[in-house]
Backbone bond lengths (Angstrom), bond angles and torsions (degrees), N, CA, C in turn:
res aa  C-N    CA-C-N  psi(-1)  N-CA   C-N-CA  omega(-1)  CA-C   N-CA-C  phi
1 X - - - 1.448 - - 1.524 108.13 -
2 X 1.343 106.75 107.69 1.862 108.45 166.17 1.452 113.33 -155.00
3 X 0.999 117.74 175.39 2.045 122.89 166.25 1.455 89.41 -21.67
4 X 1.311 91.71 146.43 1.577 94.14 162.10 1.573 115.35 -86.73
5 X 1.131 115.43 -37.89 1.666 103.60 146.83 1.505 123.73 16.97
6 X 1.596 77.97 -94.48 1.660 108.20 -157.28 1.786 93.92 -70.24
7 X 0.880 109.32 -50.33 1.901 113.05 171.05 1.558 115.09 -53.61
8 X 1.435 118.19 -22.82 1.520 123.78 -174.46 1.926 86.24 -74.08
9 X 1.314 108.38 -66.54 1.592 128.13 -157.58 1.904 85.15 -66.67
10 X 1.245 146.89 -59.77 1.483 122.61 -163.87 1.854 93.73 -45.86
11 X 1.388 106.59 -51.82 1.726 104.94 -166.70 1.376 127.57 -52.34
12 X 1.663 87.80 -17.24 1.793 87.76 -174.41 1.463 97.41 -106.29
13 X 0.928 140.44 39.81 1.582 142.28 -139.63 1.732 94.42 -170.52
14 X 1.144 111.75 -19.96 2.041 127.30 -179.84 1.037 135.26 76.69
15 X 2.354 98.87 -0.56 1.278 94.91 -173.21 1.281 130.86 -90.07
16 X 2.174 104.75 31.13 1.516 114.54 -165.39 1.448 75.83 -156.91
17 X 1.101 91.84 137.61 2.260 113.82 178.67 1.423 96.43 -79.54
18 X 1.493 109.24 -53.35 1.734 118.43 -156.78 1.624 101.59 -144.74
19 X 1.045 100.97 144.16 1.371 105.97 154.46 1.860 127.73 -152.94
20 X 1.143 99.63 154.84 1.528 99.54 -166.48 1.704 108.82 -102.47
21 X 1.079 111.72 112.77 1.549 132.86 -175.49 1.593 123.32 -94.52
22 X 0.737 109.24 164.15 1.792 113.36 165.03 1.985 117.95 -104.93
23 X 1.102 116.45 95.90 1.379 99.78 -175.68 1.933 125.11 -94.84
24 X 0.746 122.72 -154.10 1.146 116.67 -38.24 1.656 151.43 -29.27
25 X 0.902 122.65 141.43 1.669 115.06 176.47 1.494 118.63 177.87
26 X 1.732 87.89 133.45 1.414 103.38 -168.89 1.926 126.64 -51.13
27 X 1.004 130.35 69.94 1.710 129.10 -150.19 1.715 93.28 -103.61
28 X 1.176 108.86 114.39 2.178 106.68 174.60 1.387 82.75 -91.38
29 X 1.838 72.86 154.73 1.725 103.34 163.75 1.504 101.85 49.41
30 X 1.409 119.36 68.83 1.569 148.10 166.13 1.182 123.24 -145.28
31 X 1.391 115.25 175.17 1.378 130.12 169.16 1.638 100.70 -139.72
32 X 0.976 128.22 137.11 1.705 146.40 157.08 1.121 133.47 -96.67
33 X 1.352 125.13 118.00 1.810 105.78 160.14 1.725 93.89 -120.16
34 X 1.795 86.89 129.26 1.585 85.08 143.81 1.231 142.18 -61.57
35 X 1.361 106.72 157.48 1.806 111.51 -168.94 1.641 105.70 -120.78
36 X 0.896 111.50 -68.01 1.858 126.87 177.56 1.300 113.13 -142.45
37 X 1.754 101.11 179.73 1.081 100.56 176.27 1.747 100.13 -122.20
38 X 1.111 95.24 154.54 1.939 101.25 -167.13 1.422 95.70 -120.25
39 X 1.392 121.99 116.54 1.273 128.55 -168.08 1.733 106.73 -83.98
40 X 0.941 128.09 -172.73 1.360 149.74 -161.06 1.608 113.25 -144.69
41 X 1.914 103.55 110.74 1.669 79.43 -175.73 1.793 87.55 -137.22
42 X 1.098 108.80 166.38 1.510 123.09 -173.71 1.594 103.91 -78.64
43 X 1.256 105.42 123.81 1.598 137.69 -166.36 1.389 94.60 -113.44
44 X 1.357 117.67 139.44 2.005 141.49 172.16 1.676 101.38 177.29
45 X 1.183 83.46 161.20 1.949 103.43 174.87 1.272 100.72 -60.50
46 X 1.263 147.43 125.90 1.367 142.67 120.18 1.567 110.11 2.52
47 X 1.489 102.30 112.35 1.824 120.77 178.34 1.313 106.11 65.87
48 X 1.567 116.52 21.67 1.733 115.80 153.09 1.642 103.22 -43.15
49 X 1.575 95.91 148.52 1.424 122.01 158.99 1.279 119.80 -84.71
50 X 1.376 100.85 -29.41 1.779 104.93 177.09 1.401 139.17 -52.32
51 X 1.392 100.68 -30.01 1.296 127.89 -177.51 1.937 121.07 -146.60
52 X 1.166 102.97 145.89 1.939 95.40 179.74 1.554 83.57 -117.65
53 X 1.465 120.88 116.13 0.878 125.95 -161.22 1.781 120.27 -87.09
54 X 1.369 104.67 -0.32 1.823 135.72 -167.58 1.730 93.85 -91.22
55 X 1.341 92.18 -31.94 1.811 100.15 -169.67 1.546 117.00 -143.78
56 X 1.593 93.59 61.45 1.548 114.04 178.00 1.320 109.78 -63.43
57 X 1.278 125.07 150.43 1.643 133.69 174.00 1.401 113.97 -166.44
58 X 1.334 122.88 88.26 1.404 107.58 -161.08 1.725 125.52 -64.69
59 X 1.479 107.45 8.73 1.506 104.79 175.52 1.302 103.00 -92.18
60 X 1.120 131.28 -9.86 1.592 142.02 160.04 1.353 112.09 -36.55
61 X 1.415 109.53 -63.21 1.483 124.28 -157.14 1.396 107.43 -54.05
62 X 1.415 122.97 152.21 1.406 127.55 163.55 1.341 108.93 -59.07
63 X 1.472 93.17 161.47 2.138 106.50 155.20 0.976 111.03 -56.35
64 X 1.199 122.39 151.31 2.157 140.48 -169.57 1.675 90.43 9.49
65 X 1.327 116.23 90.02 1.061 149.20 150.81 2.020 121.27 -103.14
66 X 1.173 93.14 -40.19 1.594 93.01 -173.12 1.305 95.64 -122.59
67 X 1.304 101.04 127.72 1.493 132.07 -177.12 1.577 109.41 -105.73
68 X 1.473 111.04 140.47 1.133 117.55 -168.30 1.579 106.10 -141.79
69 X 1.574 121.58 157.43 1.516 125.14 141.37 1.688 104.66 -36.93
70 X 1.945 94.89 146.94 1.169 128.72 -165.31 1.705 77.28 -56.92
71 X 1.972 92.27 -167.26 1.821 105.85 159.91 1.392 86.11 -85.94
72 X 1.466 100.70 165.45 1.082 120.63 169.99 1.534 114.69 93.66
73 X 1.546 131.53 5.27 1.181 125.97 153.10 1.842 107.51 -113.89
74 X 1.287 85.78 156.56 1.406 89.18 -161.02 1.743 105.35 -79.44
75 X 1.118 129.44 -34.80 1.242 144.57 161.15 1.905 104.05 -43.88
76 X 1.264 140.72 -24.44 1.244 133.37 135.78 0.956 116.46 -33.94
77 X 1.616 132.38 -76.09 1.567 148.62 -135.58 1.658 84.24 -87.25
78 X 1.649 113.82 -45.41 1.706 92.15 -171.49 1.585 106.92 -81.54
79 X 0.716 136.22 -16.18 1.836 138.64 175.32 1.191 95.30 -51.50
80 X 1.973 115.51 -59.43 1.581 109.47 -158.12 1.258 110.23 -70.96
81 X 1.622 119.15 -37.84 1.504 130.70 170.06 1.439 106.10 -43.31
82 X 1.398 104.40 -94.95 1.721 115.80 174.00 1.658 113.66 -11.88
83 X 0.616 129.49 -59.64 1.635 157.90 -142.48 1.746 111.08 -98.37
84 X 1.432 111.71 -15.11 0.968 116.75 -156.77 1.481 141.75 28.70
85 X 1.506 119.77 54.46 1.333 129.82 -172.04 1.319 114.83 -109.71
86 X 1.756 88.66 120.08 1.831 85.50 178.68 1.516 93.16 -134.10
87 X 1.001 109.67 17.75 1.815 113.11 170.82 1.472 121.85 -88.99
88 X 1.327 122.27 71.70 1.228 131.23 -126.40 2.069 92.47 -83.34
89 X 1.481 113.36 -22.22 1.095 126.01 -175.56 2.095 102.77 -74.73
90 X 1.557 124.25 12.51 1.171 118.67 164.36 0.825 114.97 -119.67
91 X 1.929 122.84 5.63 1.702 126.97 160.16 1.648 103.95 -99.50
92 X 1.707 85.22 139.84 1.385 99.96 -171.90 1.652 98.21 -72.76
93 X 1.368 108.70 159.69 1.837 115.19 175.33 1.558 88.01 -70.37
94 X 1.202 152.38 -29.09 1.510 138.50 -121.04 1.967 78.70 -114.75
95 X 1.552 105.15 132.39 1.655 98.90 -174.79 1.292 100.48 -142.31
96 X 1.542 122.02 119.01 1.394 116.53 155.17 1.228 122.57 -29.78
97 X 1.614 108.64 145.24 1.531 122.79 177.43 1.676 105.60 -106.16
98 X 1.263 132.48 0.32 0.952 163.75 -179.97 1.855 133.24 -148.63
99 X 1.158 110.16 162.11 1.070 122.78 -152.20 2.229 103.30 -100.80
100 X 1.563 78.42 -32.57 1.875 110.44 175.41 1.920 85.50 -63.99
101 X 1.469 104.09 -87.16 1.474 122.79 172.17 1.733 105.64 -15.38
102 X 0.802 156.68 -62.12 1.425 157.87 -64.49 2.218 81.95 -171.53
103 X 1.329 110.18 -42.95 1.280 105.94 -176.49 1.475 106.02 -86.12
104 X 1.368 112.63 -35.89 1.461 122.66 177.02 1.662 108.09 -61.44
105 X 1.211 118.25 -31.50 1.290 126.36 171.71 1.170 130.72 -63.12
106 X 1.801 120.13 -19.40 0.980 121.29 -173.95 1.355 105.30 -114.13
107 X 1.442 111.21 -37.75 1.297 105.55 163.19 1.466 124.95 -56.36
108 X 1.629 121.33 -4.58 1.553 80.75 162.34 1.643 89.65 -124.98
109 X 1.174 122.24 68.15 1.456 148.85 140.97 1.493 92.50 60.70
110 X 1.334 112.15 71.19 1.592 111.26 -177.91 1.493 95.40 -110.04
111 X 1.428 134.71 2.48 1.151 145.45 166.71 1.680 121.78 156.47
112 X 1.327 129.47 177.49 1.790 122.11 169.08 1.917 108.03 -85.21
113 X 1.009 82.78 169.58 1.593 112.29 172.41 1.411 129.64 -133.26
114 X 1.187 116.90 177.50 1.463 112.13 168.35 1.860 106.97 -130.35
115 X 1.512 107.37 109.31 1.767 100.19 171.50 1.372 104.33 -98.19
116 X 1.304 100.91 166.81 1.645 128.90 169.14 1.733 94.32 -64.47
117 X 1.324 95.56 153.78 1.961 96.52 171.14 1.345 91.74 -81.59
118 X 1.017 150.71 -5.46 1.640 135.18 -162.62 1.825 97.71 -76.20
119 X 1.353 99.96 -3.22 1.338 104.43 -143.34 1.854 90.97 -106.90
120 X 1.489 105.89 -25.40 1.647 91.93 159.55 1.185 131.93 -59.11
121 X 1.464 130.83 153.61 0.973 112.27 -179.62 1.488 117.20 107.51
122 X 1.146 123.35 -55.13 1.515 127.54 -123.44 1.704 88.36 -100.10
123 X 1.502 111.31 -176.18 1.480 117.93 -178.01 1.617 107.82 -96.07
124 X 1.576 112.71 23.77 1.571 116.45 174.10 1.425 90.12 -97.36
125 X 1.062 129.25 -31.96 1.540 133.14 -174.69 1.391 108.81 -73.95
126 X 1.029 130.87 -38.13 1.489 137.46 -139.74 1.565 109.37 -73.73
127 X 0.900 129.91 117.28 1.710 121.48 177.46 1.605 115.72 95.02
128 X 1.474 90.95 20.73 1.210 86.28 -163.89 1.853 104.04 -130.49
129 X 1.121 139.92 -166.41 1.201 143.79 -159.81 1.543 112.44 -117.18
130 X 1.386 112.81 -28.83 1.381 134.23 -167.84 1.259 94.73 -66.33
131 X 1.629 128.63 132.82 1.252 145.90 172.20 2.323 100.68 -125.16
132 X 0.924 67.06 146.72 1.987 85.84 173.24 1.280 109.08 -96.66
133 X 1.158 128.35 143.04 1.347 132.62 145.52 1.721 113.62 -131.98
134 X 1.551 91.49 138.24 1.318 96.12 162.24 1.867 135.05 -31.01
135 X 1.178 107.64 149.65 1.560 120.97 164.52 1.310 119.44 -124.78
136 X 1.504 99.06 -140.85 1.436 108.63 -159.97 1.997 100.04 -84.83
137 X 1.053 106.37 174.61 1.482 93.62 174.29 1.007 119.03 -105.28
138 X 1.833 116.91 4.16 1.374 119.69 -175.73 1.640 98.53 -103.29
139 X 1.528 126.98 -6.85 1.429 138.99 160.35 1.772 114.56 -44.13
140 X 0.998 142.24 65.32 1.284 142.35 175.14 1.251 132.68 -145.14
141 X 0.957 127.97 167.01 1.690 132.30 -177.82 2.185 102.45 -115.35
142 X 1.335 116.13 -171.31 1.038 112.28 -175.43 1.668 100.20 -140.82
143 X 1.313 118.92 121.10 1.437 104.74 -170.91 1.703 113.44 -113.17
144 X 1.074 119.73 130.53 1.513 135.29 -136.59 1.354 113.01 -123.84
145 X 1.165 134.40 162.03 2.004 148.75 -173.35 1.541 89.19 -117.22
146 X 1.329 114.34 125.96 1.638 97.79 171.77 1.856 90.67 -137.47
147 X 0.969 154.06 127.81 1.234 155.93 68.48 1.629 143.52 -14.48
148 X 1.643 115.25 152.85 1.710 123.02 -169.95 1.687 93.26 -63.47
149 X 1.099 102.11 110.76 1.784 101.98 157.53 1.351 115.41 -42.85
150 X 1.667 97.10 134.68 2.286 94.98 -173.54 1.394 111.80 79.87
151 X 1.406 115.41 13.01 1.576 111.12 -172.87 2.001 95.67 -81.08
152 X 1.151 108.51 145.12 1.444 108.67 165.79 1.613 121.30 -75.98
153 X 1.159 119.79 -8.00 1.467 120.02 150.05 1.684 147.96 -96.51
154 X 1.756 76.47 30.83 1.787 89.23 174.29 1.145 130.87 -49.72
155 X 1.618 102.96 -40.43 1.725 109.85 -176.37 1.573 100.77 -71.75
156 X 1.855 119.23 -51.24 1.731 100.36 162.10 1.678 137.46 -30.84
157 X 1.648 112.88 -51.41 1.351 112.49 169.11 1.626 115.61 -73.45
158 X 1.227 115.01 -21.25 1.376 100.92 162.04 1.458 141.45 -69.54
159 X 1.486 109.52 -26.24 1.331 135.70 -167.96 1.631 84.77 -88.84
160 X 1.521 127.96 -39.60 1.397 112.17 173.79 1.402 129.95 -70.18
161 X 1.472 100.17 -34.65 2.021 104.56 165.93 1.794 103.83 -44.48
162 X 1.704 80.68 -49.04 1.776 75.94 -155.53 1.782 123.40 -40.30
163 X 2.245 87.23 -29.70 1.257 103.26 -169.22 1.449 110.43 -47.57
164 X 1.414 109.65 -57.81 1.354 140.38 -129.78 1.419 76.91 -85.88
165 X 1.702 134.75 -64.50 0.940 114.05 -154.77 1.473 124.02 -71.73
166 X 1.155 117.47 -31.73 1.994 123.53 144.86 1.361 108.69 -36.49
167 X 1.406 134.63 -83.47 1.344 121.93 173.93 1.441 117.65 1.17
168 X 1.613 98.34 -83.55 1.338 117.45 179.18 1.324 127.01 -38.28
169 X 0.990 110.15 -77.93 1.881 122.93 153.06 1.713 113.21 -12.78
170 X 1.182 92.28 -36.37 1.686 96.06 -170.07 1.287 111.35 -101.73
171 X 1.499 109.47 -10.40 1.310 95.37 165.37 1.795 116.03 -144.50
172 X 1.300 91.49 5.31 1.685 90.67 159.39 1.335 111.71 -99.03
């Protein structure tokens, strides 16, 4: 788990066969298959003031209210995409350097966010106050198999999308 960056360059470099990304995103000298789509739902502390989360509206929200990853993670660029935010005066200047950071942030109600659903569930949540709620359904990212273009184990990473994306299906 890192920038996709630095995860694009180990792959083209050989010291990663495959890796699984969030796209969109610009990756040379690859091949992709999409897998799903990983929705986007509005993240705050349980009984935030920041937000009434039954009756979301993001022109509602205060100034630097929604806190985000620094630049440079890609989960920024898809939040603002996804999310449709170009009101740049309702992201706070103050930006997680992390994703841990970024949960710790909300849990102690320093403003909302927006996570991936991959992100329910998981042990970033756990112990913690932060509840998800749903959004829009056009709110999402697309999460993807990307491999070295010309690799001789295409039909392997393919036969693994296929996995993953059945998995999924079956249980998202």
């Amino acid at each position: 788990e890192d920038q996709t960056d630095r995860i694009h360059q180990k792959l083209l470099d050989g010291d990663l066969d495959v890796i699984l990304v969030a796209l969109p995103y610009e990756l040379r000298s690859t091949q992709s298959m999409s897998l799903f789509k990983d929705r986007f739902c509005l993240a705050a502390r349980a009984g935030t003031e920041h937000v009434d989360p039954d009756n979301y509206r993001f022109n509602r929200l205060q100034s630097d209210s929604v806190l985000l990853l620094e630049d440079g993670h890609c989960l920024r660029d898809h939040a603002l995409a996804a999310c449709r935010i170009k009101s740049t005066e309702k992201v706070s200047r103050f930006a997680a350097t992390s994703l841990l950071t970024l949960v710790e942030m909300l849990d102690a109600d320093m403003g909302i966010s927006f996570l991936p659903e991959m992100a329910r569930g998981s042990s970033l949540l756990k112990n913690t106050r932060v509840r998800m709620y749903p959004m829009n359904e056009n709110s999402y990212r697309t999460i993807g198999l990307v491999w070295r273009k010309g690799s001789a184990r295409t039909d392997e990473f393919e036969m693994l999308g296929d996995f993953i994306r059945e998995f999924h299906l079956g249980t998202g």
